[in-house]
C-alpha positions in Angstrom: 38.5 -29.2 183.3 36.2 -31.6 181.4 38.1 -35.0 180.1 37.2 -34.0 176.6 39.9 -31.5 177.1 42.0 -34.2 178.0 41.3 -35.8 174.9 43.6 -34.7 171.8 42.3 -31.5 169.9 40.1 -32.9 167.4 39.8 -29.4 165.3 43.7 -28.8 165.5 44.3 -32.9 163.9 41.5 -31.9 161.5 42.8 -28.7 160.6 46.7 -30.5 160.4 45.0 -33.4 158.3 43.6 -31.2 156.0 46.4 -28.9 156.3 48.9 -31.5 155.1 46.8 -33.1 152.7 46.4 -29.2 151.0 50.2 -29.3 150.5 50.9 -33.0 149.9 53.7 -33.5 152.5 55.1 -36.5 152.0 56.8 -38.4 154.7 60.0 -39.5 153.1 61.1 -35.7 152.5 61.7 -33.8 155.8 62.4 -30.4 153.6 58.7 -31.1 151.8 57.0 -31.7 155.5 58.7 -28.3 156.2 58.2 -26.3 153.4 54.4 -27.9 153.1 53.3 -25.8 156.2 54.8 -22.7 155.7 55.7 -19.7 153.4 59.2 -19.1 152.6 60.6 -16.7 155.0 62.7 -14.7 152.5 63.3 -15.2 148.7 64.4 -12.8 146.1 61.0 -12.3 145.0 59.8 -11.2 148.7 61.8 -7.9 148.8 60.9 -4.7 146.8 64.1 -2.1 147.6 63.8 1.5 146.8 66.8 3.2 144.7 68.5 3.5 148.4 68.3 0.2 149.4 65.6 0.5 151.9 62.6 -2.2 152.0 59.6 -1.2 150.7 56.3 -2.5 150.0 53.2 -2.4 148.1 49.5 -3.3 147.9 48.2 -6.0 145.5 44.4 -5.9 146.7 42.5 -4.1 149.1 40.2 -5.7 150.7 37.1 -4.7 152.6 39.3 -2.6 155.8 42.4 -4.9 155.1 45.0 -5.4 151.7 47.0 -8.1 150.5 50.9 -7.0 150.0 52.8 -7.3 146.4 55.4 -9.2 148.8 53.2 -12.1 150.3 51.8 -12.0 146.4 55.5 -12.9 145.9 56.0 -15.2 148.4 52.7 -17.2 147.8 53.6 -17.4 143.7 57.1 -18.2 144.5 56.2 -21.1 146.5 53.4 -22.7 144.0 56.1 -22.4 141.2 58.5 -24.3 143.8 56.5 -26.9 144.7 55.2 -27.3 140.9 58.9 -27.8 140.0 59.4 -30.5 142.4 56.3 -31.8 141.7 57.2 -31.7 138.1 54.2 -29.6 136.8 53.9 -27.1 134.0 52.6 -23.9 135.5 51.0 -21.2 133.4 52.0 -17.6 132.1 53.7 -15.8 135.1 50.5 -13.5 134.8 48.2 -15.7 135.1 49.9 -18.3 138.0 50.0 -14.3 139.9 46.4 -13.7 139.0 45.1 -17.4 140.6 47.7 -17.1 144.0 46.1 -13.4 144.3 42.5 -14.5 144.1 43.5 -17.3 146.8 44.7 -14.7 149.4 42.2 -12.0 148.8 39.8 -15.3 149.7 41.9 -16.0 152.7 41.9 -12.4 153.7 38.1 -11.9 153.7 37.9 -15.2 155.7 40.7 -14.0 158.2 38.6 -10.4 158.8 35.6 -13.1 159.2 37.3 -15.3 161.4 38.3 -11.9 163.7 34.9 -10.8 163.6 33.7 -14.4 164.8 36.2 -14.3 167.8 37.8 -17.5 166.6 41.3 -18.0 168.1 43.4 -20.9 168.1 45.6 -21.0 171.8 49.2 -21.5 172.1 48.4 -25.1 173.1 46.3 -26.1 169.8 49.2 -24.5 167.6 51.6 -26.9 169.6 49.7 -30.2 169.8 49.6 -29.5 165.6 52.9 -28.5 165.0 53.9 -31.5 167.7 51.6 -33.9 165.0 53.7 -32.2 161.8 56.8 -33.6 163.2 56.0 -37.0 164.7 54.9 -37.1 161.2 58.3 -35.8 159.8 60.1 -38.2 162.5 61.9 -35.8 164.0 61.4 -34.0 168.1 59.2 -31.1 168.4 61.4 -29.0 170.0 63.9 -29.4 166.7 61.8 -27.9 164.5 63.3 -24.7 165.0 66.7 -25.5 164.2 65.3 -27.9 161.2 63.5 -25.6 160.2 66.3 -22.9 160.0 68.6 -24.7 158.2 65.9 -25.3 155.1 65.6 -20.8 155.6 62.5 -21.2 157.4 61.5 -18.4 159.9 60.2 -20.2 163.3 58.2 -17.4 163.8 56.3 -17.1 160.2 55.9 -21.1 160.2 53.8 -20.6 163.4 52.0 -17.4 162.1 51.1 -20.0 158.8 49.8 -22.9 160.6 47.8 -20.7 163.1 46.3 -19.0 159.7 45.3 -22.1 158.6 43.7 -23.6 161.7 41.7 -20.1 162.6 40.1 -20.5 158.6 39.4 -24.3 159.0 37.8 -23.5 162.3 35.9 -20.8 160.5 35.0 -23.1 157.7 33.8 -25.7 160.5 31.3 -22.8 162.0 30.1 -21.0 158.9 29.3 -24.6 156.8 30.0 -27.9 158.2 27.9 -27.3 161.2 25.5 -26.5 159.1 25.2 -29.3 157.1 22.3 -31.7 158.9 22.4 -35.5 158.3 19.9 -37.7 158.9 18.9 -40.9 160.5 17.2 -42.2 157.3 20.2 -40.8 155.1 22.3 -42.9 156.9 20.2 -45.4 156.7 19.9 -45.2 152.8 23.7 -44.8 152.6 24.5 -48.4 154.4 22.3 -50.3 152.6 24.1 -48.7 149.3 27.4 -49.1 150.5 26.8 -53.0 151.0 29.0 -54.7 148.3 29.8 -52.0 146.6 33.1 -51.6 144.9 33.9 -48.2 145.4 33.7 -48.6 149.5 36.1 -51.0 149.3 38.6 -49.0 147.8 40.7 -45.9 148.3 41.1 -43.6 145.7 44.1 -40.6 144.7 42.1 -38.1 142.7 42.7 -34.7 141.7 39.5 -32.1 140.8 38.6 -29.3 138.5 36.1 -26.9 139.0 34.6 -24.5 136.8 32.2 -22.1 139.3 29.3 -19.9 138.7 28.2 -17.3 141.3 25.3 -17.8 143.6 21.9 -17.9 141.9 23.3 -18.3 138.4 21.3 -17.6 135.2 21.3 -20.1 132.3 23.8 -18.0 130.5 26.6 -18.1 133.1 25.6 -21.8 133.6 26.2 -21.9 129.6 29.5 -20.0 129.6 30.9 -22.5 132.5 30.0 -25.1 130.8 31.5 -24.1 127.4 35.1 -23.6 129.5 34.8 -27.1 131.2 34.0 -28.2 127.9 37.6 -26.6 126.6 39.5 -28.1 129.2 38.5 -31.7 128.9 39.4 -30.9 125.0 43.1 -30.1 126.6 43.0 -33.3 128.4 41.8 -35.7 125.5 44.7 -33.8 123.5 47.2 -34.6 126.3 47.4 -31.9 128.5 48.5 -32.2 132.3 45.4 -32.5 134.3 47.4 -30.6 136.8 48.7 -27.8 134.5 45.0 -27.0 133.8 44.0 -27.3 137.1 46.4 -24.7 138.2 45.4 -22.3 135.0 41.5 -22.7 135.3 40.5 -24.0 138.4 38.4 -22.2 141.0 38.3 -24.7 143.5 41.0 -23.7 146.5 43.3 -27.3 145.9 43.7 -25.9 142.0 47.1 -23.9 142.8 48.1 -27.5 143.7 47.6 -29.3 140.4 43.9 -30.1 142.0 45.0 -32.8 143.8 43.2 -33.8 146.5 45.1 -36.8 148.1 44.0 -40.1 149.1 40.4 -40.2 150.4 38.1 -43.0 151.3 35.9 -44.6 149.2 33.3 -44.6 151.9 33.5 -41.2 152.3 33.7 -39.9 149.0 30.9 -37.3 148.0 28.4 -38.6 145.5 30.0 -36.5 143.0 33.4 -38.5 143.5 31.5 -42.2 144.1 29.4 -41.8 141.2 32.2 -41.5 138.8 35.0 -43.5 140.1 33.4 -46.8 140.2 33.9 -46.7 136.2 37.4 -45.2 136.2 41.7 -46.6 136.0 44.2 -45.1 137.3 45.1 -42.5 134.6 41.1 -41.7 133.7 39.7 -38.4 133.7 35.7 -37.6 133.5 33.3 -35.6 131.4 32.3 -32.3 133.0 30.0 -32.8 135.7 27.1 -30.5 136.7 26.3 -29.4 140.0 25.0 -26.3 141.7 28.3 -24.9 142.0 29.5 -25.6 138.6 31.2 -27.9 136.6 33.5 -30.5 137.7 36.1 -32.7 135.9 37.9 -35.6 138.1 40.8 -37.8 137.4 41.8 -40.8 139.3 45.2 -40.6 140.0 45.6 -44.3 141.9 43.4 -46.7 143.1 44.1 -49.0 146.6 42.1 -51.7 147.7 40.9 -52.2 151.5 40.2 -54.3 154.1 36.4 -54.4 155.4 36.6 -55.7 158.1 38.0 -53.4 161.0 39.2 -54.3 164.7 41.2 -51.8 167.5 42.4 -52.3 171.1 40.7 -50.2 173.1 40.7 -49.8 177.0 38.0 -48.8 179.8 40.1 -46.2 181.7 38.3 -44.3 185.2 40.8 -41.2 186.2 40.6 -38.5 188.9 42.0 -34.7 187.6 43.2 -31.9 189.7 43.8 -29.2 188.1 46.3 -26.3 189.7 44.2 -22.9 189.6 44.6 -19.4 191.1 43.7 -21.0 194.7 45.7 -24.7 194.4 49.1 -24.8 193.4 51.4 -27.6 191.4 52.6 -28.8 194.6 49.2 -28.8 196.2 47.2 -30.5 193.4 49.8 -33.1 193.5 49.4 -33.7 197.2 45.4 -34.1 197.1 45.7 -36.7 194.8 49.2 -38.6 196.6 46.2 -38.8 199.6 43.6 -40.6 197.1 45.9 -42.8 196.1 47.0 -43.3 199.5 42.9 -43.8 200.2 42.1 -46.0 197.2 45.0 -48.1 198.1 43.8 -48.7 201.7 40.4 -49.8 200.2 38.2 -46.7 199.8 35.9 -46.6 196.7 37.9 -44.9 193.3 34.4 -44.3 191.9 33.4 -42.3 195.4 36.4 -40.4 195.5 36.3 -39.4 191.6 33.3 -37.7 192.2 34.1 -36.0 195.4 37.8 -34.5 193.9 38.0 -34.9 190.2 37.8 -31.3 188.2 36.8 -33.2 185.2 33.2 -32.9 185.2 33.0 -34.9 182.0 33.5 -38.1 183.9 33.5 -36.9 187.5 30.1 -37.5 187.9 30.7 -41.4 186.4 33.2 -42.1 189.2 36.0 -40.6 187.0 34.9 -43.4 183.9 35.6 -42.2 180.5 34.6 -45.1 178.5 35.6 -47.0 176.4 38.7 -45.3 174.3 41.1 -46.4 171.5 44.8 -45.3 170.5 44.6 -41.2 170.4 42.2 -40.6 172.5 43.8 -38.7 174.3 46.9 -36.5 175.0 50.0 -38.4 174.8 51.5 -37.8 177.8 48.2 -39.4 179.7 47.8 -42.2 176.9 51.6 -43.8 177.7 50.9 -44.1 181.2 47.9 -45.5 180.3 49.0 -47.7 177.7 51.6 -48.5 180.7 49.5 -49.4 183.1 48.2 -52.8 184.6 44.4 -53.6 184.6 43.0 -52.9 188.2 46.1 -51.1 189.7 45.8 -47.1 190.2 48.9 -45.5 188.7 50.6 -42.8 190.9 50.2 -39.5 190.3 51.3 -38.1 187.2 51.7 -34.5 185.5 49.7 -33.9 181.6 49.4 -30.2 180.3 46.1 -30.2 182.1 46.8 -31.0 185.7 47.4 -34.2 188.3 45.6 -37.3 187.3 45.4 -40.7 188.8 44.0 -43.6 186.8 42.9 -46.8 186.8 42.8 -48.9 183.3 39.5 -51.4 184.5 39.5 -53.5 181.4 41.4 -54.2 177.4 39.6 -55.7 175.0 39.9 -56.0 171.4 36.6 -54.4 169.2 35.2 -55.2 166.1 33.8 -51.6 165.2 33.0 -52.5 161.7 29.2 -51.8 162.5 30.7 -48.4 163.7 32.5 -47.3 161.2 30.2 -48.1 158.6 27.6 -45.7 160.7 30.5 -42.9 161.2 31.9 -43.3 157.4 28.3 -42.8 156.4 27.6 -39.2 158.3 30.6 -38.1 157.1 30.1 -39.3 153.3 26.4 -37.5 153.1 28.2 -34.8 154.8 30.6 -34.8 152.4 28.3 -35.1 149.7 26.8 -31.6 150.5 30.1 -30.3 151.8 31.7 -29.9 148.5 29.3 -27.9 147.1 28.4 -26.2 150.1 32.2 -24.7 150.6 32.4 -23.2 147.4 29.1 -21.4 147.6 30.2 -20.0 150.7 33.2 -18.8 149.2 31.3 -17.5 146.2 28.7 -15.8 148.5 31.5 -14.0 150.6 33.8 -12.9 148.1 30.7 -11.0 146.2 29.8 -9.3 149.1 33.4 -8.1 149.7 34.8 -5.2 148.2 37.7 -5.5 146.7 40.1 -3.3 144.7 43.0 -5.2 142.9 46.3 -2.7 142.1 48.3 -5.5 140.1 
């Protein structure tokens, strides 16, 4: 098993980043943490009886081989007026909040039959390591969110259904765009030198986002009609209406059901449509429409934070040796082989030597069992502590992680200045970002016109 497997799911924190960020947990509110990541399990507007009592159910949309029910219509609008409520947000006619939540799942269904088509699965052990993440987040033990999670009317069961839908359509999202997207050495290049002293890198910004869409390939016309609607809503605005309320009435952009906001980002990583804009803009500001090949966009800047440039982290140069039980080695066994190394490396034989000899990791086998050099979450947490633990130059005994038996030796701490880095890094992902935005909602433009779909509300 390579170390990179050792190293903490980067798609499932993705997926719980964005995942959270989607729903706006906040951290002083264990019920909003809860009820963030998952659908209610049962409310009166979930249940359809018959004139005998029995449950029965109907169909909002079909959808290519699949349909969307009346009841998770129900459940879905139920939970956008709840969170609106305690968000404190003006939601629209009941027919058209109903008509925005059902577009949003027959989009989620056509990705889901996608996804299944792909192959994409997401394991018992990504689910846990995000749901694990939710409640370090939510400061409480992941083996209490069940009972937690119970007492707020929350089904175990659906919560883990929810989050796995989630992860399977970011993973989905990853394949069929973001890999996609190239970057460039001399974008990157050109994106450094215009980050240099500019104000908008060294801030963080709270914005929330509008969009007015037009299908793939649009004529003038539809361009023309777009813009005459975008043009209506920042009338609304300058008259005083809730960005949010409009956002949830008109937007087609898959954060609108949440008042558009999109949460804190970076101002390093900000697409061009955000950084070009925001520079100008207070807290409270709202822009023009904006044109782009997607559409038109209106953004607001909800808050604005200032940031430190300058960036340093610990890190540590760690060497390891995995065993990894299989079919042929058992638990007991795959301890044992490594109590011998670290009998051996004790009495003066070569870690390096032995690492490649035993370790399963092939990742760093071949380096003498080096992994480089690693800051805080790296890895799994279970090998991090003992790590973190650990005093430079003296093998650790062996120790149990989800993935096997390791041994390891922390060589070296140092503290790193990885300004130069992150600079580099913020840069790929704000061209990235830059095409990203558009990019998405073409995709999702392209795939719900080839679907077919019948609505039945």
């Amino acid at each position: 098993m390579a170390i990179s497997n050792c190293q903490a799911d980067l798609t499932a924190r993705q997926t719980m980043n964005i995942f959270m960020s989607k729903f706006k947990i906040l951290s002083g509110s264990l019920l909003a943490t809860l009820l963030a990541t998952t659908l209610l399990a049962t409310t009166p507007l979930a249940e359809e009886l018959s004139s005998t009592g029995t449950f029965v159910d109907g169909v909002a949309a079909v959808v290519n081989e699949g349909i969307v029910l009346k009841s998770e219509l129900n459940r879905q609008t139920e939970l956008i007026a709840l969170r609106a409520r305690e968000g404190g947000m003006t939601l629209p006619p009941q027919d058209v909040l109903e008509e925005q939540v059902l577009e949003r799942l027959i989009v989620e269904e056509i990705q889901a039959q996608r996804a299944q088509r792909v192959g994409i699965q997401i394991s018992d052990q990504q689910l846990n390591a995000t749901i694990a993440e939710v409640a370090r987040t939510a400061n409480v033990q992941f083996d209490d969110m069940p009972a937690i999670l119970a007492e707020q009317g929350i089904e175990y069961g659906e919560y883990r259904r929810d989050m796995r839908k989630q992860m399977i359509l970011e993973q989905l999202r990853r394949i069929d765009v973001v890999q996609r997207i190239s970057v460039s050495p001399r974008e990157i290049e050109q994106c450094v030198d215009d980050l240099e002293d500019n104000v908008v890198v060294n801030s963080d910004f709270d914005l929330s986002h509008i969009l007015i869409s037009v299908p793939e390939s649009a004529t003038a016309e539809q361009f023309a009609e777009a813009e005459a609607e975008a043009e209506n809503i920042y009338s609304q605005l300058l008259e005083g209406t809730e960005f949010s309320e409009l956002a949830i009435r008109y937007s087609d952009s898959q954060t609108g059901l949440e008042g558009g906001n999109l949460g804190w980002r970076k101002g390093d990583q900000l697409p061009t449509l955000f950084s070009d804009v925001v520079g100008d803009m207070q807290p409270g500001d709202f822009s023009r429409p904006i044109r782009t090949i997607s559409g038109f966009n209106l953004v607001k800047v909800n808050e604005v934070r200032g940031v430190n440039q300058k960036s340093e982290i610990d890190q540590m140069l760690v060497r390891h040796i995995l065993v990894t039980p299989n079919e042929i080695i058992d638990d007991e066994t795959a301890k044992q082989r490594l109590e011998d190394a670290y009998e051996k490396i004790n009495n003066g034989e070569d870690f390096g030597e032995i690492a490649k000899l035993l370790s399963d990791d092939p990742g760093s086998a071949n380096d003498g069992g080096n992994t480089g050099w690693t800051g805080a979450g790296t890895f799994v947490p279970e090998f991090e502590e003992v790590a973190n633990n650990a005093e430079i130059g003296v093998v650790t005994e062996p120790f149990r992680s989800r993935f096997g038996w390791h041994i390891i030796e922390v060589v070296d701490r140092r503290v790193y200045d990885n300004t130069e880095d992150l600079k580099q890094s913020n840069c790929v992902e704000r061209v990235r970002n830059g095409k990203l935005a558009n990019e998405s909602e073409l995709w999702v433009r392209r795939i719900r016109d080839e679907a077919y779909v019948d609505t039945r509300i």
